[in-house]
Structure formats: structure tokens, C-alpha cells
N, C-alpha and C positions, 0 to 999 in steps of 0.2 A: 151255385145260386145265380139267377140272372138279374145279377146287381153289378151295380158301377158303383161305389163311394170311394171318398176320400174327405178325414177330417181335418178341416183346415183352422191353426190357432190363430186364438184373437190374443192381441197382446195388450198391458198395461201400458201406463205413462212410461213406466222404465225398462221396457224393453222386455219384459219376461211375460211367458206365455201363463194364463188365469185358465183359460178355459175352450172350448173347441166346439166349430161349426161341420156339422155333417153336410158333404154336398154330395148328393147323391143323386143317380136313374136308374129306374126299375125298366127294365127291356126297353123297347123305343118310345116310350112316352114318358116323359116328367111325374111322379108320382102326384105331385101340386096339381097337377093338371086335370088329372080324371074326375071327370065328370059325368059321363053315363050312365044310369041306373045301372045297366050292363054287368059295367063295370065296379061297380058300388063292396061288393065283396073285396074284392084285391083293396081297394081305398082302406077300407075299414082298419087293416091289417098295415102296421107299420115296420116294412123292414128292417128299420133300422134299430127298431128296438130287440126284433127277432135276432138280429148280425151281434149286439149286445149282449144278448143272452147268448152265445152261441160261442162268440169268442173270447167278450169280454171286456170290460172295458179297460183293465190296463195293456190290455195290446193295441187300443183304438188311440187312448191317451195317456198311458202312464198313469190312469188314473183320476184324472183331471175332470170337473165337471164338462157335460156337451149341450149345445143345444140341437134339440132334434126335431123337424119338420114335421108337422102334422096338417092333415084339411079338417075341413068339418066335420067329416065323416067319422074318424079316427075320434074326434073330442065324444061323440054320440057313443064310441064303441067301448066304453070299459079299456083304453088303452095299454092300462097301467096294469091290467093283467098279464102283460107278454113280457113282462120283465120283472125279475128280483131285485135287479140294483136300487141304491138307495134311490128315493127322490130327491136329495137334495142334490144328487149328482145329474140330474136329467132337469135340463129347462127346455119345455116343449116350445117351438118356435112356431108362431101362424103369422098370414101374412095378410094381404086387403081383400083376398076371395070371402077369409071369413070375418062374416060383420058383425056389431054388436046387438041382434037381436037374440029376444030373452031363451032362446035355446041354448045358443050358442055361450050364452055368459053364465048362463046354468053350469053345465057342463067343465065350462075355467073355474068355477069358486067350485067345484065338486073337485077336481083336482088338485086344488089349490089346498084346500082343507086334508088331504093328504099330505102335503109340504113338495109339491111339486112347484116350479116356478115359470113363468113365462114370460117372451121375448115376442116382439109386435115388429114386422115389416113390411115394405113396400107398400106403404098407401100415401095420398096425397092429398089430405084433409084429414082437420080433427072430429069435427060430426058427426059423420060415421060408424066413430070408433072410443065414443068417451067411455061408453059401457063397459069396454074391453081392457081402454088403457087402464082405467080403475085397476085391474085386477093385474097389470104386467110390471115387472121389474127391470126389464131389459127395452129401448127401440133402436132401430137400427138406420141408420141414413146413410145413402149410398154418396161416398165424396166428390162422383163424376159430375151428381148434379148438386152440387153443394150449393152454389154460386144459385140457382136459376129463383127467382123471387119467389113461387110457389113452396119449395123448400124450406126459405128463409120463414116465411112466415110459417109452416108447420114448426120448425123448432121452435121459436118464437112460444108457440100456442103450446105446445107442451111444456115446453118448459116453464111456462107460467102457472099452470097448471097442476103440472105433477112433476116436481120439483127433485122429487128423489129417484122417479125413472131413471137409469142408467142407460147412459147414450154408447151406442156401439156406429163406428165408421167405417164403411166399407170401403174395397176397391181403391184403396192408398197403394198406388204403384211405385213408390222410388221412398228411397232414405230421406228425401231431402222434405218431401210431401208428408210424411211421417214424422220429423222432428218439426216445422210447422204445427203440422195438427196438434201434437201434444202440449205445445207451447201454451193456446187459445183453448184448444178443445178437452173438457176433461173426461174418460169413458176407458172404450174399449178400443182396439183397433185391428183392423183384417185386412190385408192385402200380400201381396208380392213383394214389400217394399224389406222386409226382414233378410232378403235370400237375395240382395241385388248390391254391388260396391257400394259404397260409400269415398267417395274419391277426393280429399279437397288439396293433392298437390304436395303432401308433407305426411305421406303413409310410408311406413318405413316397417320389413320384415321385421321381427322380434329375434332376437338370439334363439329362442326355443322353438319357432316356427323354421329357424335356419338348422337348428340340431334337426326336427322331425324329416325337413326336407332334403338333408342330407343322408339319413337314415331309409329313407323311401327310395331314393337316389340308387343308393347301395344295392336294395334287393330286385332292382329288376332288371340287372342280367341275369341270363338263363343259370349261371353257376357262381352266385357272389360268395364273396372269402365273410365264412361264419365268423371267423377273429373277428373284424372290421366290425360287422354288424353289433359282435355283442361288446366291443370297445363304447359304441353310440348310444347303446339299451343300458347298459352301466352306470351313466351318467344321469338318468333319471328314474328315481327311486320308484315312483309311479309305476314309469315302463316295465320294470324288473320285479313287481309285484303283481303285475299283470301279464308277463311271462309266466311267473312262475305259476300262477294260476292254470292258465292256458295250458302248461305240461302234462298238471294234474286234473285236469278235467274228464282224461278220457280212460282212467280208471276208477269210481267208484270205491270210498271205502281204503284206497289202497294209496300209497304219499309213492310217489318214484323219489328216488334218492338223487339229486341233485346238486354238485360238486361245484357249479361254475355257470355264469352264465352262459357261456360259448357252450357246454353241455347241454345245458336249456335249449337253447339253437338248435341242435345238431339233434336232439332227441325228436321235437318236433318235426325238423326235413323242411325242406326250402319252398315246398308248396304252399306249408301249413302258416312257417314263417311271413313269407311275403303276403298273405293274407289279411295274418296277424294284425302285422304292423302297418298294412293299407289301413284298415279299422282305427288301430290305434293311433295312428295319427291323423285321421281325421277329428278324433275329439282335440288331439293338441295345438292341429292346426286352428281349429275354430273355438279354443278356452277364451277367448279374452269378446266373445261372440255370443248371444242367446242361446243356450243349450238346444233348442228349435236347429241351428242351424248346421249341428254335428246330426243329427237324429235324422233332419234330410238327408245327407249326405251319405247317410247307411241305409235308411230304406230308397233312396236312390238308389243304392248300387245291388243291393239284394233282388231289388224290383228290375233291373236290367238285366242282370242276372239270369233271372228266372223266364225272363221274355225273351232271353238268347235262343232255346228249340223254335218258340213261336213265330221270331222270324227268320227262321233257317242258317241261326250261325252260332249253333250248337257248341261245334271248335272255340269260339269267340267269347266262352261264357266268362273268362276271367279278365278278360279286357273290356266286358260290358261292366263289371263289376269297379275294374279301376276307375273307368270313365263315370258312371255312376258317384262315386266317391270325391274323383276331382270337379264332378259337376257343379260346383260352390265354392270352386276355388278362389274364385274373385273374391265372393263376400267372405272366405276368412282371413285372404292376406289385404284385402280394401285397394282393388288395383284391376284393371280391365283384364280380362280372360288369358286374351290374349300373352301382357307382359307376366302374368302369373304363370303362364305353363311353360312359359322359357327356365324361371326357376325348378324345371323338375323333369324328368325323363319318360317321355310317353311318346306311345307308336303315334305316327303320322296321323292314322285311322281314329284313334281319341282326339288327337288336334284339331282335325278335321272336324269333329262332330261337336266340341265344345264348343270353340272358335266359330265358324259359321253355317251351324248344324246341319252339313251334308256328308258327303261320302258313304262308306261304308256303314257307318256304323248310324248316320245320321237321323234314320227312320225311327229307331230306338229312343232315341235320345227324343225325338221332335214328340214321339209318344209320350213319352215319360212324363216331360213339362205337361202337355194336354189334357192327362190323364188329372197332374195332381193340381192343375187348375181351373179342375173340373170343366174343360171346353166337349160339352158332352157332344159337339156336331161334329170337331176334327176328330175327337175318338174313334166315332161312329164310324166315320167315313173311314179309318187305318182299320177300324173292324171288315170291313169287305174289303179294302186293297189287298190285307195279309191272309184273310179268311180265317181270321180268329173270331171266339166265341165270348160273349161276355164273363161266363163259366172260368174260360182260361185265364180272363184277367184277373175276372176277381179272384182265382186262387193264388195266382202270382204275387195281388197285393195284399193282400191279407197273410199269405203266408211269410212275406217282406215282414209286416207289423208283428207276427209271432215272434219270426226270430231277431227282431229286435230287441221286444220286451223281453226274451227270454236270455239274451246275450246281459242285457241290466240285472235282468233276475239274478242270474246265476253269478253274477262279479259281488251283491249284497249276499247270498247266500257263502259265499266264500269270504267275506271279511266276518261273517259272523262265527262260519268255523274257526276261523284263525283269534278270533277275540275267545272260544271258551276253550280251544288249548293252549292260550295265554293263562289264563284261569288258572 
């Protein structure tokens, strides 16, 4: 498909993700943007409702409500025919292209009376848009121009107005601007600041981020001592239930008989192991973290991964995957990139690329971020340096999000077998 998305979460007051923005481009032009009759066909059609129906929505968000982009165009088209999901799960989002004349607000209470919900941004006056606001539950204010007096007095004028619209805050880039905001500001929140240290001088590893990191430690020499490994996986009940899963996953229907955890080990092989436990410890390095910040850290490393052929280092795809994985190190041990990867053993060529995103492997990685923070121009532009297709990405990323959801899926579908032959 010649799509770009990535959905990016908005968070609560307390730090957990409510629900998700689609940032998307459809081949070289912003879908928002089209405007020429021309072009008026492709408008009408919203990919992302199509990408929704197609993969689904718990591989986009676990399930989670989204708000999804629409122009005028799309309000005119019966939208709501290209998808099954519920409506309570889709909040269409428009922005100040579409105004509040009577088609246009037709069109939101026709949708609305279905129990669809909608989200209002980027505009700079209330006049325009009372028509509109009327029927929205969601606005969104960008926090770059929080400060500039035009702003001030738009919130001002909604808020007095319509008091129960939900305020959403964008482009909050750091923890510190983030704990701020929620202090004053009460809503939604969207930025970078979730997935970046939090540093105030008195971070100290956890015992159980020191068991994971010793553990991870272990498996990447070429030939580590299975004893050692399942001495570490032993100690946590979790781990060794999640072994044991792992064992059994790759027969169907059929239990292998396992005697020991170091049996567990060794039945698996040191490939499957060190994989494993890359995964697995990234949820335990980042437990005490928004669940957001484990789920990056695995479609990071799936999505680098899978981007290993497309920038010719094919060889490299398990080292893209760890570097993927440790991309977030900082924000789960709260400590600059750099003193975090001294805690843990990785080739020069991940150091290099976390630390200050060059070398080898650095192109991947400088993508990666660009990609999931939607900079759709530097994308573009590593789209012709490597002579990659937007087709490739998106199956890279989207197939990252499958086998996420499906790695969740399948660890629920196994405590429910194990609950009904408790039974």
C-alpha cells in the first residue's frame, strides 16, 4: 500500500495511554492537503479507515480508541462505510480547512447520530468554527505555541463556552514539560516526552532491572553456559512461565515434557533463547514505566529488523533488533543513553548508533525515530538515499504491529489454557 502511518498515543494525567492519533501520508502529498477536483476521488476514500479494516485495530492499538483524519471530502462520502469497527472506537479528527458551514455540520451530526465522535484542530479563532465546536468532544492545542496571546485567548473562548470539550496537548517534548502540563492543564497529552529520561540526580537501577541486565549480559556471547542463564530465569516466576510458554508454542495441541528449567534453555537453542530474553526484558526493564514504553521498544526492534535487507545489512538483522530493543534504554533505567549502555554489553556498532546516531548502523536507527515521529520530509528524503519504496515500509511497519499484537495474543491465549487445565 502506498502509505506511511504511524499511531502515535495520547496519554492521561497519570501517565497511561487512553487512546491514539493516526499520523499518516498517502504517497507524496499529505492526504489533508488535496484539494483538486482532480484529485477529489482519492480524498473521498480514507486510508486509514481502509488500513483498519484490513489489519485491524488491535494490531494498530491494542484495541484502544483512535482519532482518525478526515477533510471535507471524506465527511460528504458516507465515510463510515469502509469500516466495521465500532464507532465508539473511531473519533474522526478535522482540522481548520473544514469550516462550519451548513454542509459541513450536516454531515458531523449525520455521523454523530451514529455515535461517532469528533476531535477539532489547528485553527486560530472561535468564529469560524462555533458550528463545529458544538458537535466536538475533543480540541487539540499545539503546546509550541502555548504562550503566544492568540492561543491564550482561543482557550480562553472555549473554554467558556464549552466547557466539557476535552482538551488535547500537543508536541510536549520532555518529561519535565509533561509533569508541568498535567499539574495546570487537565486533558490529553501527545508528544516525545513519554520515551525520553527523566533524570533528577537520585535514579538508581532496581534489583530487578540489575537481575534482567545481568541476564541479557549472559546471553550475548556467541556460546553462553545454559546453567548460568537458567540459574537467572529461575529466580523469576514470570520469566519461567514465559519460558515455558515459549517452549510450547511451537507444537500445537502437543505439551513437550519438560524436566528443568536449563532443559527449557537447551531445548529452545541459544538463537531462540537470546531473543527470548531480549523481549523479555525489555518489558521488565521498563515495568515500573507506561506499558507505551515496552511496546516501543519491541516494535522498534521488529521494525529494524525488518529494515535490515532494505538497507543492505541483511547479516546485521539480529543486531538491528537488539539495538531496536535497547533504543529506550535511557527511559526505562531514567539515566542518559550513554551511562545506560555501559550497564550492558553491546557491539560498538549499537553504541555508536544509540549514543550519537552514526556509524554503521546509524541510518536505521536515524529512520526509525523519523518514521515513528512522523517527519514525513526526512522519511522521504532516506526514501531516495536507500531507494526504498513506501510499499516496503509500510509492510515492515505494520508487520512490526502484527507481530506484536500477536506475541500479547498468544501469552493471553496461554494463560487461559493453562486456567481450564487447572479446572
Amino acid at each position: 500500500m502506498d502509505l506511511l502511518l504511524v499511531p502515535v498515543p495520547l496519554f492521561t494525567e497519570e501517565n497511561a495511554v487512553e487512546t491514539y492519533l493516526f499520523q499518516y501520508r498517502k504517497g507524496n502529498d499529505l492526504l489533508a492537503a488535496a484539494k483538486d477536483s482532480i484529485h477529489l476521488d482519492g480524498a473521498m476514500r480514507s486510508p486509514i479507515l481502509e488500513m483498519i479494516e484490513l489489519v485491524g485495530l488491535d494490531a494498530l492499538t491494542m484495541g484502544k480508541p483512535i482519532f482518525v483524519p478526515v477533510n471535507k471530502y471524506m465527511l460528504m462520502a458516507n465515510i463510515e462505510s469502509a469500516c466495521s469497527e465500532s464507532p465508539e472506537n473511531i473519533i474522526f479528527l478535522i482540522d481548520g480547512e473544514v469550516k462550519g458551514d451548513a454542509t459541513n455540520v450536516r454531515n458531523i451530526k449525520r455521523l454523530r447520530e451514529l455515535g461517532y465522535r469528533f476531535g477539532l484542530r489547528r485553527i486560530d479563532n472561535i468564529a469560524a468554527y462555533l458550528p463545529i465546536l458544538e458537535q466536538c468532544d475533543f480540541i487539540f492545542y499545539d503546546q509550541r505555541k502555548f504562550s503566544e496571546a492568540g492561543q491564550v485567548s482561543l482557550r480562553e473562548a472555549v473554554s467558556a463556552r464549552y466547557p466539557d470539550i476535552k482538551c488535547v496537548y500537543t508536541n510536549i517534548d520532555s518529561m519535565e514539560v509533561f509533569q508541568g502540563a498535567r499539574r495546570k492543564l487537565k486533558g490529553m497529552y501527545e508528544g516525545s516526552f513519554y520515551r525520553m529520561p527523566f533524570t533528577d540526580g537520585n535514579n538508581k537501577v532496581s534489583p530487578l532491572q540489575v537481575n534482567m541486565i545481568n541476564l541479557l549480559n549472559r546471553v550475548r556471547s556467541d556460546n553462553f553456559d545454559f546453567d548460568a542463564v537458567a540459574k537467572i530465569i529461575q529466580r523469576d516466576p514470570a520469566l519461567t512461565i514465559s519460558l515455558l510458554r515459549m517452549v510450547n508454542t511451537g507444537s500445537r495441541g502437543r505439551r513437550n515434557e519438560i524436566k528443568s528449567i536449563n532443559g527449557a534453555v537447551v531445548m529452545l537453542g541459544q538463537d531462540e533463547v537470546r531473543k527470548w530474553i531480549t523481549a523479555a526484558a525489555a518489558g521488565k526493564l521498563g515495568s515500573e514505566k507506561p506499558n507505551e514504553i515496552t511496546k516501543l521498544s519491541l516494535i522498534r526492534a521488529r521494525f529494524a529488523e525488518a529494515l535490515a535487507v532494505k538497507f543492505g545489512l541483511y547479516a546485521d538483522a539480529q543486531s538491528l533488533f537488539l539495538m531496536g530493543v535497547f533504543s529506550v534504554l535511557d527511559a526505562m533505567l531514567e539515566m542518559p543513553m550513554e551511562d545506560a549502555l555501559k550497564l550492558v554489553l553491546v557491539s560498538g556498532d549499537i553504541r555508536e548508533a544509540l549514543v550519537s546516531h552514526t556509524g554503521k548502523y546509524g541510518d536505521v536507527y536515524n529512520f526509525m525515530i523519523d518514521y515513528e515521529s512522523a517527519d514525513w520530509g526526512a522519511v522521504s528524503r532516506s526514501l531516495i538515499i536507500h531507494d526504498l519504496s513506501t510499499e516496503d515500509v509500510y509492510d515492515a511497519y505494520v508487520e512490526s504491529l502484527c507481530w506484536y499484537r500477536d506475541m500479547l495474543v498468544g501469552d493471553d491465549e496461554d494463560i487461559e489454557a493453562e486456567g481450564d487445565e487447572a479446572r
